[in-house]
C-alpha positions, -999 to 999 in steps of 0.1 A, spaced: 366 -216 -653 392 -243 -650 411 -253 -681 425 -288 -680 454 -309 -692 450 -344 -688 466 -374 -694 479 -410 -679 508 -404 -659 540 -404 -685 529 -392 -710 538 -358 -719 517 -334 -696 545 -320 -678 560 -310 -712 531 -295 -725 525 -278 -692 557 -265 -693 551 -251 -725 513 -238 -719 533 -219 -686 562 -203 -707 536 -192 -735 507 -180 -712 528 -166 -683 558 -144 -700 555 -117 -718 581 -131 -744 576 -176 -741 610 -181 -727 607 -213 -702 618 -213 -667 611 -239 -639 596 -212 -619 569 -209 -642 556 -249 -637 541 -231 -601 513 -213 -626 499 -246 -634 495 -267 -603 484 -306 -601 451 -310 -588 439 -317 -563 459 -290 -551 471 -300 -514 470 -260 -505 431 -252 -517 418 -288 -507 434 -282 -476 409 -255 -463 374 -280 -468 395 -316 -453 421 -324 -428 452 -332 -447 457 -365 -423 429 -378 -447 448 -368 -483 455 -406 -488 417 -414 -480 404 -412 -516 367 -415 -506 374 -386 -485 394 -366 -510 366 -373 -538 335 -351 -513 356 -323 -519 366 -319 -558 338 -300 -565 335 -280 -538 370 -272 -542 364 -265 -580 334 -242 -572 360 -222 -549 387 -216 -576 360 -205 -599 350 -179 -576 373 -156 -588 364 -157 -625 390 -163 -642 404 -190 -664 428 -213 -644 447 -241 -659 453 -275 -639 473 -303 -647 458 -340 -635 469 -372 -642 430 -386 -628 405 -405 -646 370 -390 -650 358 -409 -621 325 -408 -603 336 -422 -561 301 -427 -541 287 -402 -568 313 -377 -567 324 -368 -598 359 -353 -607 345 -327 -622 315 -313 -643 306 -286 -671 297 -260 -646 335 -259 -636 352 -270 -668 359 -248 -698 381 -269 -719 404 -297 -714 433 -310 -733 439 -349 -732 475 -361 -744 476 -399 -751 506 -420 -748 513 -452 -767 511 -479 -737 538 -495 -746 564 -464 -743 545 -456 -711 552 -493 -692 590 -483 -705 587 -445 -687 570 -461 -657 597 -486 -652 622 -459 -648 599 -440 -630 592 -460 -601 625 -483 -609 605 -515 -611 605 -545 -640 583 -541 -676 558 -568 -661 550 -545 -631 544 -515 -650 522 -538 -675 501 -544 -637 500 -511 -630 488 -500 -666 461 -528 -671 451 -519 -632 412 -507 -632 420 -497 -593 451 -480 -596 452 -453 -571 484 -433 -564 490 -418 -531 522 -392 -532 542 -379 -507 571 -353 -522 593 -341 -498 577 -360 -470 547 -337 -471 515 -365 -478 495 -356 -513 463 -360 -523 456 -393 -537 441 -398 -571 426 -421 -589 443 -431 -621 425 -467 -636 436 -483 -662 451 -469 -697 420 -479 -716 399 -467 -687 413 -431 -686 415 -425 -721 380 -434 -728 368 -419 -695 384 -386 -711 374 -387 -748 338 -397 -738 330 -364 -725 303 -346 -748 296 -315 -726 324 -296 -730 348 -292 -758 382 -309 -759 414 -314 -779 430 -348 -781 468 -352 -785 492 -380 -794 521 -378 -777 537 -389 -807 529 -362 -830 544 -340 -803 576 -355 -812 569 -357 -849 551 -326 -856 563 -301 -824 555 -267 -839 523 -281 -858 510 -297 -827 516 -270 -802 504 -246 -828 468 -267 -826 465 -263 -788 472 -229 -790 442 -221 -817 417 -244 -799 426 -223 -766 421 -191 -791 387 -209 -798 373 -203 -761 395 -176 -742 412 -149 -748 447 -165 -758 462 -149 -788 482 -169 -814 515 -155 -817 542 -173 -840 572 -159 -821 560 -165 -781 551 -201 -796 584 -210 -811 603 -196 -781 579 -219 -762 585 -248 -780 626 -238 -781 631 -236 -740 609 -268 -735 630 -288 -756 636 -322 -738 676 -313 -737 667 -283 -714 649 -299 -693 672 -327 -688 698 -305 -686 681 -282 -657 675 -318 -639 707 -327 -642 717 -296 -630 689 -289 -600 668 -320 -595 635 -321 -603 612 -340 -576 582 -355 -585 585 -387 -563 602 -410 -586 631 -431 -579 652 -421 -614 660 -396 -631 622 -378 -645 634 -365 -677 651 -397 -690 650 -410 -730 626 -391 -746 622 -397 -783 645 -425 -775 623 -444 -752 612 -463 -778 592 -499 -771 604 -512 -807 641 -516 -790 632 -516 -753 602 -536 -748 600 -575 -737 586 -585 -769 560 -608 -744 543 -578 -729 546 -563 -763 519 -587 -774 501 -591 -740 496 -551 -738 484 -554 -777 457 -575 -768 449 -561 -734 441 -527 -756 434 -534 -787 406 -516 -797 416 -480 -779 454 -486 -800 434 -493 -829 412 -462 -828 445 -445 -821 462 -459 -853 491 -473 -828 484 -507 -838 
C-alpha cells in the first residue's frame, strides 16, 4: 500500500522526505542524497512509462487514465511504498488521483502562502505578483522537464484548493503538518509522524535513528551538499535558499500581503496563520 506525503509545491516535502528516507532506509538515520531515490515523486516517469507513451507525459488527460492503474501495479508487490506528490486530489474525466484501495496513509504538510509566493519567486525567478497568480490559480498544471528528459505533468490548483482537497479525505487516515511547527517544534513534530506511521505499519519509534534524522536533514546540510553538488529539480535558483529566514513579515510586498489574506481567509484562519 502506498504511503503518501503531500503538500503544495514549497513547502517542506522534500525535507521531510529526506528525513522519512534517512529514518526508514538506514540502519542507523544518517542522511545521504542517495537515499531521496527511496521515495520517488509520482507519477513516477519509469512505472507510468510501461501503460503510456512518454511523448504524452505533458498530456494531463492522458497522464490522469493511468494513476490508478499505475497505483494497482505498485501495490502488486505488497508492500508499503512511500511517494512524494506535490498533486491536488483531483478527479480528470473521472479519474481520480487516487483511492482507499491503494492508499494506506498520507501525510499533508501545509505551508503559510505567504512564505510560499516568497519560495516560488526564487524558485522559478519571477516577481511576488506572479507567484500570487500561480498560487491563487484553480488550473495550475506543471509540466517538468529535468535534465531534458519530459515529466509527467501534474495538476497542482490553487493553495486553498489542494489543502482542502487533501484534508477532506475521510476514508483513510491522515496526519496534517504545519510547516511552521517543523521549524518551531523539529524533534516534537518529526516525533508525531513517526508514531502515526507506528499507528498503521510496522515502523518502530526509535529516539536515536530520529534525532540522527532530524541532525543530517538540517537545512545547513542540505544547503551545503547543494552548494557543493547541485541539486536539480528544474528551478532557476538555488532550491535550498532561506529557510527559517524566508520570512513574508520582512520579504513580502505588503499589497499581496493583504490580497493573499483575503484571497484565503478562511483556510489561514482554520490554520491559525491569520
Amino acid at each position: 500500500m502506498i504511503v503518501w506525503i503531500t503538500s503544495y509545491p514549497k513547502s517542506g516535502n522534500t525535507w521531510v522526505r529526506a528525513f522519512l528516507s534517512a529514518y526508514l532506509y538506514t540502519s542507523d538515520g544518517k542522511f545521504n542524497f542517495n537515499l531521496l531515490d527511496k521515495i520517488k515523486e509520482f507519477p513516477e516517469h519509469n512505472i507510468i512509462n510501461k501503460f503510456m507513451n512518454k511523448n504524452d507525459f505533458h498530456n494531463l488527460k492522458e497522464v490522469s487514465k493511468h494513476w490508478i492503474r499505475v497505483q494497482e501495479f505498485i501495490n502488486l508487490n505488497n508492500k508499503l511504498t512511500f511517494f512524494k506528490t506535490h498533486s491536488s486530489l483531483c478527479d480528470i474525466n473521472g479519474n481520480m488521483f487516487t483511492d482507499s484501495n491503494n492508499t494506506l496513509v498520507f501525510i499533508h504538510i501545509v505551508r503559510d502562502p505567504r512564505n510560499v509566493i516568497l519560495s516560488t519567486s526564487n524558485h522559478f525567478g519571477i516577481t511576488q505578483e506572479d507567484s500570487f497568480k500561480i498560487i491563487t490559480n484553480k488550473n495550475y498544471i506543471i509540466y517538468p522537464e529535468i535534465n531534458n528528459q519530459i515529466l509527467p505533468a501534474t495538476l497542482i490548483s490553487s493553495w486553498d484548493n489542494h489543502y482542502s482537497s487533501w484534508k477532506g479525505v475521510k476514508s483513510v487516515s491522515k496526519i496534517i503538518i504545519k510547516y511552521e511547527d517543523l521549524i518551531k517544534n523539529t524533534k516534537e513534530t518529526f516525533g508525531e509522524i513517526i508514531n502515526f506511521l507506528s499507528r498503521h505499519a510496522k515502523i518502530k519509534y526509535n529516539k536515536e535513528k530520529l534525532i540522527n534524522s532530524i541532525d543530517t536533514t538540517q537545512f545547513d546540510n542540505l544547503k551545503k551538499h547543494e552548494d557543493k553538488y547541485g541539486f536539480n529539480m528544474g528551478q532557476k535558483n538555488k532550491f535550498f535558499h532561506l529557510g527559517k529566514q524566508n520570512d513574508w513579515k520582512k520579504l513580502l510586498d505588503p499589497k499581496i500581503d493583504s490580497k493573499i489574506n483575503k484571497q484565503f481567509k478562511f483556510e489561514m484562519s482554520e490554520l491559525g496563520y491569520i
